[in-house]
ZADREN-894921 format. One line per field, with one value per residue (C-alpha): x, y, z; residue in one letter; residue number from 1. Coordinates in steps of 0.05 Angstrom, whole numbers. Example, Ala and Ser with C-alpha at 12.3 -4.5 7.8 and 13.67 -1.06 7.14 Angstrom:
# ZADREN-894921
x c(246	273);
y c(-90	-21);
z c(156	143);
residuo c(a	s);
num c(1	2);
END
This chain:
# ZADREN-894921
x c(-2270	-2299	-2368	-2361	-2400	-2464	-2460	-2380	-2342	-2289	-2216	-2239	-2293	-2249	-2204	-2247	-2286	-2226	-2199	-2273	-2268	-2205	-2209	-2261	-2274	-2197	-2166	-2213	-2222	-2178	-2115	-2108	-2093	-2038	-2011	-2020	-1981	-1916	-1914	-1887	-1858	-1925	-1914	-1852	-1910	-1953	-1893	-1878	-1947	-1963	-1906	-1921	-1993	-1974	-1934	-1998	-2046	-1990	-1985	-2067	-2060	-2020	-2078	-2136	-2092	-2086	-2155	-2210	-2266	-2325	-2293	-2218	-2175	-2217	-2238	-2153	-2151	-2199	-2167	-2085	-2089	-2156	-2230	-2219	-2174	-2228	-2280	-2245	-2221	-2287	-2332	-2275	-2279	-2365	-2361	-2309	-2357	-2408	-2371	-2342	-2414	-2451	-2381	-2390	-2474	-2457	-2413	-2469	-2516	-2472	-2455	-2526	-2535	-2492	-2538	-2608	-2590	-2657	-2674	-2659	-2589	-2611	-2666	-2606	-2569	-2629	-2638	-2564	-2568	-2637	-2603	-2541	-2585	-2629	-2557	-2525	-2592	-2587	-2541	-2463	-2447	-2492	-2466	-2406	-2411	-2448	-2386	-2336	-2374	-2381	-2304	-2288	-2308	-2268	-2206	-2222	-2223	-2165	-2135	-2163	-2134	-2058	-2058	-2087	-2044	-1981	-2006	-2008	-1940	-1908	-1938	-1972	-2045	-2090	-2037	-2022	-1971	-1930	-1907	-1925	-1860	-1845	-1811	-1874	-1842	-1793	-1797	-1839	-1798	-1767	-1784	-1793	-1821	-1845	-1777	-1785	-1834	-1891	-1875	-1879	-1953	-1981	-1963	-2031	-2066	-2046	-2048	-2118	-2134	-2103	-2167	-2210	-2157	-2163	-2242	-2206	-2193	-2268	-2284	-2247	-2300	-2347	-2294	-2283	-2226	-2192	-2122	-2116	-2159	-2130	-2053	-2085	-2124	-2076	-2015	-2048	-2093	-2029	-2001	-2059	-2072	-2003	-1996	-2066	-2057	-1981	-1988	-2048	-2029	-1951	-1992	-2031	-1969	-1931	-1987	-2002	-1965	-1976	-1991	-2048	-2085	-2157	-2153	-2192	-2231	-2221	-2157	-2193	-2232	-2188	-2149	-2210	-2231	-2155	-2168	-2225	-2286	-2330	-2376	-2319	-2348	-2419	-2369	-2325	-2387	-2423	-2347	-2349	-2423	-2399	-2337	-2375	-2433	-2379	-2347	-2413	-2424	-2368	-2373	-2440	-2414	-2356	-2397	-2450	-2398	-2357	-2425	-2438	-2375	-2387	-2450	-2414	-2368	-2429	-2396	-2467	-2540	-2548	-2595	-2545	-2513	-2584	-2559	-2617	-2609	-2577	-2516	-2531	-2532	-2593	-2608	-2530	-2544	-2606	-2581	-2513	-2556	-2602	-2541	-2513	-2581	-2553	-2525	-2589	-2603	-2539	-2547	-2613	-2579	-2510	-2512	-2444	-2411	-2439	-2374	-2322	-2346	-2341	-2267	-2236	-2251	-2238	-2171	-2159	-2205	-2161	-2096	-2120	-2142	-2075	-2038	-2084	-2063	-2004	-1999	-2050	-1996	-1945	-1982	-1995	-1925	-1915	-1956	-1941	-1863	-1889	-1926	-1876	-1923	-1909	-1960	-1968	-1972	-1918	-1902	-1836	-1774	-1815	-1766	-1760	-1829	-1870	-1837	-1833	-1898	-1903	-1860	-1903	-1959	-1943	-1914	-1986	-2019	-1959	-1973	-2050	-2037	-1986	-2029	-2088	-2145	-2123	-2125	-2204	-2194	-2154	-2202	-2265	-2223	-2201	-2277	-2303	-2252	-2263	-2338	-2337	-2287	-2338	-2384	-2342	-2330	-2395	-2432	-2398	-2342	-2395	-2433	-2374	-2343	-2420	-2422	-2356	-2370	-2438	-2395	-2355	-2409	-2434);
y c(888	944	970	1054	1093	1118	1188	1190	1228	1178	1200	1202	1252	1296	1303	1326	1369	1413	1407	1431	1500	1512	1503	1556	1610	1646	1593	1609	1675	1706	1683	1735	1793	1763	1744	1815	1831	1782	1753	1697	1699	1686	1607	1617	1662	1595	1555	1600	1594	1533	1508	1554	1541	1461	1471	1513	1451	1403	1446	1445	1364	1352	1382	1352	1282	1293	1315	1316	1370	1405	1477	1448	1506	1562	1493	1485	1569	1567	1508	1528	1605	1612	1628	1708	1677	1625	1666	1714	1659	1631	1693	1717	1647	1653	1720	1704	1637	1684	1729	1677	1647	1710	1721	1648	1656	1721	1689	1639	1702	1721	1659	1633	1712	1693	1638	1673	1750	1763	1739	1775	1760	1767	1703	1656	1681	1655	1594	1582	1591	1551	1490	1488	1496	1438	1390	1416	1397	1321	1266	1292	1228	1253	1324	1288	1252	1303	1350	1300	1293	1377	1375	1325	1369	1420	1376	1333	1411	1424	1362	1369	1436	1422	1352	1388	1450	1402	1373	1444	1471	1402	1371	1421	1408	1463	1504	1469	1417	1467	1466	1528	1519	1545	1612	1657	1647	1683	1726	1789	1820	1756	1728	1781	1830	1874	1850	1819	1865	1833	1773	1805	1841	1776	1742	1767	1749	1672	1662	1681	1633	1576	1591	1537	1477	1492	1463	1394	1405	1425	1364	1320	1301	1274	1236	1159	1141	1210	1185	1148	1201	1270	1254	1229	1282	1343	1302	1299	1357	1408	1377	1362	1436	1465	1414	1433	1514	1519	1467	1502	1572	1551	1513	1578	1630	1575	1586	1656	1718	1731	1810	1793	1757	1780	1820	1763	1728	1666	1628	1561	1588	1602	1535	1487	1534	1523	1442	1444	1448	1497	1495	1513	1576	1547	1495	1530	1564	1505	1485	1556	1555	1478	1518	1556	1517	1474	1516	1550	1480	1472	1547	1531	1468	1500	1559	1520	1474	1537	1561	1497	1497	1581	1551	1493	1539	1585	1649	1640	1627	1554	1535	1525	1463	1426	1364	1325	1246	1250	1286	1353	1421	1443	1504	1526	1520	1556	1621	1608	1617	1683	1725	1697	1716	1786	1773	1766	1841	1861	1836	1865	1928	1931	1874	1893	1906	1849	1798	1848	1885	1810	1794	1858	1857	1786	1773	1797	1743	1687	1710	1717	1648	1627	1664	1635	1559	1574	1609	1559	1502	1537	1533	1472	1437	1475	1432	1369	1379	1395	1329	1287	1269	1246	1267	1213	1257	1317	1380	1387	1414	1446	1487	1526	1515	1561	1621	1615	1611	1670	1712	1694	1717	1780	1792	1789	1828	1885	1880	1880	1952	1970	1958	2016	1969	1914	1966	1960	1894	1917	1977	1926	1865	1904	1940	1872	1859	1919	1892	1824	1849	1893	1845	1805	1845	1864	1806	1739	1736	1762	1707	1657	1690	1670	1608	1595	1617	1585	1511	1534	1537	1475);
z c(-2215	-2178	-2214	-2217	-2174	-2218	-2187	-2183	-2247	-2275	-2296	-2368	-2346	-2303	-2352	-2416	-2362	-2347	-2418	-2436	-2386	-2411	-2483	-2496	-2545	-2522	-2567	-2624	-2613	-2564	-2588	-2641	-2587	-2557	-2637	-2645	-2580	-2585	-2664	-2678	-2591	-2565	-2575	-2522	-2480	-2485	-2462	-2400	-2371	-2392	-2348	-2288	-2281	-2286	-2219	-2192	-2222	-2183	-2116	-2121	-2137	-2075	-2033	-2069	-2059	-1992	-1973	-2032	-2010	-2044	-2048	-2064	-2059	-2030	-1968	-1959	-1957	-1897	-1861	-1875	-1883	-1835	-1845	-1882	-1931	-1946	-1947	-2005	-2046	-2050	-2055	-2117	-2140	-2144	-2181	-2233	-2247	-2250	-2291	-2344	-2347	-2370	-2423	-2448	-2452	-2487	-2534	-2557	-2574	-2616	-2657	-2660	-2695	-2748	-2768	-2741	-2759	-2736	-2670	-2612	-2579	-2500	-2525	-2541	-2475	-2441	-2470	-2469	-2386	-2380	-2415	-2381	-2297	-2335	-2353	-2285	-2236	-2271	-2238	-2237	-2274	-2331	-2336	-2339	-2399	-2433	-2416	-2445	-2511	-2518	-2494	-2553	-2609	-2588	-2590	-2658	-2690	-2665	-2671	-2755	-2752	-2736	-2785	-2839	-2831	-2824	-2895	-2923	-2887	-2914	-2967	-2996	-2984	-3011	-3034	-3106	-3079	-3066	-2987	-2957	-2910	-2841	-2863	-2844	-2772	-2780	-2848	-2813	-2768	-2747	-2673	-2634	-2688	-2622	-2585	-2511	-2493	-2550	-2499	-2436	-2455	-2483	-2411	-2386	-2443	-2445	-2375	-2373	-2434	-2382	-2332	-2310	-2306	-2231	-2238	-2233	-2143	-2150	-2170	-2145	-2078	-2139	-2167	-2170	-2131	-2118	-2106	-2174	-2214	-2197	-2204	-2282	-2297	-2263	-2301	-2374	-2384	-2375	-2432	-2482	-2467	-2483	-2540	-2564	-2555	-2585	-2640	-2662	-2659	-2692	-2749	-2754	-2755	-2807	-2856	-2848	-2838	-2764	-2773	-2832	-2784	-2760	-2823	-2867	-2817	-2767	-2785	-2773	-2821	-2869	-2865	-2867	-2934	-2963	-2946	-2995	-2937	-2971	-2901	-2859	-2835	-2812	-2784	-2734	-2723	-2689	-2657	-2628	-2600	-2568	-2538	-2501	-2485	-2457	-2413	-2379	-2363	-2324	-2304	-2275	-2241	-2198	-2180	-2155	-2106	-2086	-2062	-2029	-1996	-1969	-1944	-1907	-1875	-1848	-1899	-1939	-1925	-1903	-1952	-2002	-1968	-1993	-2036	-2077	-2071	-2139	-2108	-2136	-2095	-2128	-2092	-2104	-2177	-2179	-2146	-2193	-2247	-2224	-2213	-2282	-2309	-2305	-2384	-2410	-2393	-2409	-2473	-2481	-2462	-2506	-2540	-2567	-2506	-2465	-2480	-2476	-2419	-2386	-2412	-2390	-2305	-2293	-2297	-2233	-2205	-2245	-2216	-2157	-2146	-2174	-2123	-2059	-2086	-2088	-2017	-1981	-2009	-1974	-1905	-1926	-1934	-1867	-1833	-1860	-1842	-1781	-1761	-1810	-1861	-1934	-2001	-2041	-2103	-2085	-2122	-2158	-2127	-2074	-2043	-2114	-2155	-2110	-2109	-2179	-2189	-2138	-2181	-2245	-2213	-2191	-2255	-2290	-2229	-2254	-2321	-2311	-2280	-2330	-2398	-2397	-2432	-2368	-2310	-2307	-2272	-2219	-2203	-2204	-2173	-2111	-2110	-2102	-2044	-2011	-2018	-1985	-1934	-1905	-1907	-1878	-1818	-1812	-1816	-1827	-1764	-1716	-1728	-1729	-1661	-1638	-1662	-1627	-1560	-1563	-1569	-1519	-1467	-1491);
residuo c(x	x	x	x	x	x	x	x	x	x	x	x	x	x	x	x	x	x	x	x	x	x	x	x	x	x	x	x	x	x	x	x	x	x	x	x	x	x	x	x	x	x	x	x	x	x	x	x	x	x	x	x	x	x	x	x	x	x	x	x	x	x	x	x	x	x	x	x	x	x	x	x	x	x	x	x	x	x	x	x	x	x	x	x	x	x	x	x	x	x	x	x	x	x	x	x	x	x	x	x	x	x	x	x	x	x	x	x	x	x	x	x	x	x	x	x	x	x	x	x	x	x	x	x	x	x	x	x	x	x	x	x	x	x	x	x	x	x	x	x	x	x	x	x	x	x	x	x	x	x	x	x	x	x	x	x	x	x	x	x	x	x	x	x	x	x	x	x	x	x	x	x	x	x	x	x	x	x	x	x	x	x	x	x	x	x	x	x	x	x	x	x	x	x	x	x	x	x	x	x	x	x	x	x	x	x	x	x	x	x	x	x	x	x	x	x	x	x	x	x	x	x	x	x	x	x	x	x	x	x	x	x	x	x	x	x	x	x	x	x	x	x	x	x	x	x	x	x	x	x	x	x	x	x	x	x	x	x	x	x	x	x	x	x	x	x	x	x	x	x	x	x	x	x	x	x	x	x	x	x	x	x	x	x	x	x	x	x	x	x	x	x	x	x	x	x	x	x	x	x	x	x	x	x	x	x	x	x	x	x	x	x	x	x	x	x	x	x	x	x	x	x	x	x	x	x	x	x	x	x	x	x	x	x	x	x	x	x	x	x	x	x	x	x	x	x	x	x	x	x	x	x	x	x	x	x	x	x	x	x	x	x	x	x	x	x	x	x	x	x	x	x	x	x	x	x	x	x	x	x	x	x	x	x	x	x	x	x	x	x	x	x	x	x	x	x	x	x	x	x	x	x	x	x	x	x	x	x	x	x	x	x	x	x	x	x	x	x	x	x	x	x	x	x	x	x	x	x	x	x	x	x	x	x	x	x	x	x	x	x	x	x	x	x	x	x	x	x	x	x	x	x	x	x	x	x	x	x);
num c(1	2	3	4	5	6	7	8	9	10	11	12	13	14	15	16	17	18	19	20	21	22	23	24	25	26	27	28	29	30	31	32	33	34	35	36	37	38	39	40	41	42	43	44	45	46	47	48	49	50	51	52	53	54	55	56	57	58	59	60	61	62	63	64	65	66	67	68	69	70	71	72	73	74	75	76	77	78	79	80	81	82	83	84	85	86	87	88	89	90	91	92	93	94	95	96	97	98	99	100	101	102	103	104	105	106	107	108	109	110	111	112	113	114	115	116	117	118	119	120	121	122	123	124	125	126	127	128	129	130	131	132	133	134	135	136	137	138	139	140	141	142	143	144	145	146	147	148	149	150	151	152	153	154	155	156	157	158	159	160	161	162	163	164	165	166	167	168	169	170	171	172	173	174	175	176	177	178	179	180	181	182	183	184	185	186	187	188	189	190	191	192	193	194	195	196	197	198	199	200	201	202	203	204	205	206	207	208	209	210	211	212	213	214	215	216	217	218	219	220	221	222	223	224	225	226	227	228	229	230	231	232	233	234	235	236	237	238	239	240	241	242	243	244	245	246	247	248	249	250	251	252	253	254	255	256	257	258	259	260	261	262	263	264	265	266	267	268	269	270	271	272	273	274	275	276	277	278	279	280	281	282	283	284	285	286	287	288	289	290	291	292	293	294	295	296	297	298	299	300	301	302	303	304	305	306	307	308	309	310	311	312	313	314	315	316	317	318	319	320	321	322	323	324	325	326	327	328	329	330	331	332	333	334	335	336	337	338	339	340	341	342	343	344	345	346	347	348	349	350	351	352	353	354	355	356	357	358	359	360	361	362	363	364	365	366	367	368	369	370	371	372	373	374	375	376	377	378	379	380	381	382	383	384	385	386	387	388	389	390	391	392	393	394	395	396	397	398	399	400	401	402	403	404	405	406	407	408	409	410	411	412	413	414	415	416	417	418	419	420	421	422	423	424	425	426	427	428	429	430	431	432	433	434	435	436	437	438	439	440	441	442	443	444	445	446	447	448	449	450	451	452	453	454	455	456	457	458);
END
């Protein structure tokens, strides 16, 4: 039996990492805007995307199959679609990391003020990034594991959550005996209390709680035995997350009327309380703080390859491609974390504002990324007709899947323009294209045109 590689991630690993980015503080927190949004309807919101972004996760799984890389889809952008469309999948890639890390740093502030009202929030923002560079500069096999146990108390909560709200919605639990029932589902305003269009404003809002499955591609050049793993991981982390996200919110909208929530606190609250767990609250608390220690770890992780992987290409300074002998891009991580270091002034700044300010300019970035898989698999499956080549793990029904996922997308990107608290990503996400473009032009394909020629004469 083959002995696993100490500084390879195994499929157990892989799987709880991107369960970990994805299962964050939207579930817990987040959810209750696009309940507000859609009612009861979201759960069919949940089901929509959860089955697009599968086929974007399989369309990404066929490449990573084919050819696992440090840089995964942003590396297949630069070899199918050519070096500009690398270069701005990878530099939007960074920023949203970036981005995402100072929201999820932010977020621990704020919890860790619920139990230390006194203390400064910009000191647990800092200690919050300092701990995570420490975990990410140590062996990947370590961050690993440490990722799969954070991952794993997000998903026994959950997992407690929907068993004991079964027990209440069926047996009675914490309610008297009495079954609470499944009629709150329906019984205020009935599906579609805000008809189809609740649904169709909520899109944005789930598919951005999907972010961060993509991390698995990102991963998959530290992973044992890529070939075996990814097909694993990309098949059962779509579905523990759909399962996880609509059984938890349907539990939720059974036992409570879905336009009273928010108004008496966290509904994981309130159910653990109705179980009989008087420390419910300091409870989801500490699940919270996990959630998003969890997902700046992963956060910190695929910003630091995608760096790695600019630097490889020569579209960033070459001092990021140093790896230490334990396998880690150290230098990559480092500048990661400065430029994330921007949320501890932030939230020495507005404290208050530092999270939200976050949330509302990145979807862009997510959708974005969505769209290049989808497009680089395209030029992809060109080229493998083209030379007669087979995948060994191929998307669905490829002559359909894509372009539904292309619709999808541009769907969101509409809708992210049509709603007026979304349209603040679309102003900064094009800004920051417009941004590396130039730079781009300016700076970047000189050099490659120069670095051509200068083979050429060789």
């Amino acid at each position: 039996m083959m002995t696993p590689h100490p500084k390879l991630l195994s499929a157990r690993q892989l799987t709880f990492m991107a369960l970990g980015m994805s299962i964050g503080v939207g579930l817990f927190l987040g959810s209750a805007t696009a309940i507000k949004a859609a009612g009861p309807s979201v759960l069919l919101a949940y089901l929509v995307c959860g089955g697009v972004i599968f086929l974007i996760m399989r369309a990404l799984g066929e490449m990573t199959v084919h050819h696992p890389v440090t840089g995964s889809f942003a590396a297949y952008a630069r070899e199918y679609l050519g070096p500009y469309a690398g270069y701005l999948s990878s530099w939007n890639y960074w920023i949203l990391m970036v981005g995402v890390g100072i929201a999820e740093s932010t977020a621990v502030g704020v919890y860790m003020k619920v139990w230390f009202p006194d203390v400064p929030q910009w000191i647990w923002v800092f200690s919050s990034i300092a701990s995570i560079c420490l975990l990410n500069l140590m062996a990947v096999k370590i961050f690993g594991e440490t990722e799969f146990w954070f991952a794993l108390i997000k998903v026994v909560t959950i997992v407690a959550l929907i068993l004991g709200g079964l027990g209440m919605i069926m047996m009675g639990l914490g309610n008297g005996g009495v079954p609470i029932g499944w009629s709150n589902l329906w019984q205020h305003g009935g599906w579609f209390p805000n008809g189809f269009t609740g649904v169709l404003l909520a899109l944005p809002v789930v598919a951005y709680s999907f972010a961060g499955v993509e991390m698995i591609g990102i991963a998959a050049a530290e992973a044992e035995n890529p070939g075996r793993t990814i097909p694993r991981a990309v098949n059962s982390v779509l579905w523990r997350i759909l399962l996880f996200y609509v059984a938890a919110v349907g539990v939720i909208l059974a036992i409570y009327p879905w336009n009273e929530l928010g108004t008496q606190g966290s509904p994981f609250v309130m159910t653990f309380e109705k179980l009989g767990i008087r420390e419910a609250a300091g409870i989801i608390n500490f699940v919270v703080i996990t959630a998003a220690l969890s997902s700046f770890n992963c956060i910190l992780f695929s910003g630091a390859r995608i760096l790695k992987s600019l630097a490889d290409s020569h579209q960033a300074p070459a001092v990021f491609r140093a790896v230490r002998p334990n396998g880690v891009p150290a230098l990559a991580v480092l500048a990661t974390v400065v430029c994330m270091g921007l949320g501890v002034l932030l939230n020495y700044v507005v404290p208050d504002e530092a999270f939200g300010w976050m949330m509302s300019i990145l979807a862009f970035n997510v959708v974005w990324t969505w769209a290049m898989i989808v497009l680089t698999w395209m030029a992809f499956r060109r080229r493998q007709r083209a030379r007669g080549e087979q995948s060994a793990f191929a998307l669905p029904l490829p002559g359909v899947t894509p372009y539904i996922s292309l619709l999808f997308i541009g769907f969101v990107f509409f809708m992210l323009g049509y709603g007026e608290s979304s349209r603040v990503s679309l102003y900064a996400g094009v800004s920051w294209m417009a941004l590396i473009s130039v730079v781009y032009v300016l700076r970047v394909r000189p050099l490659t045109r120069a670095r051509a020629a200068a083979r050429g004469q060789a």
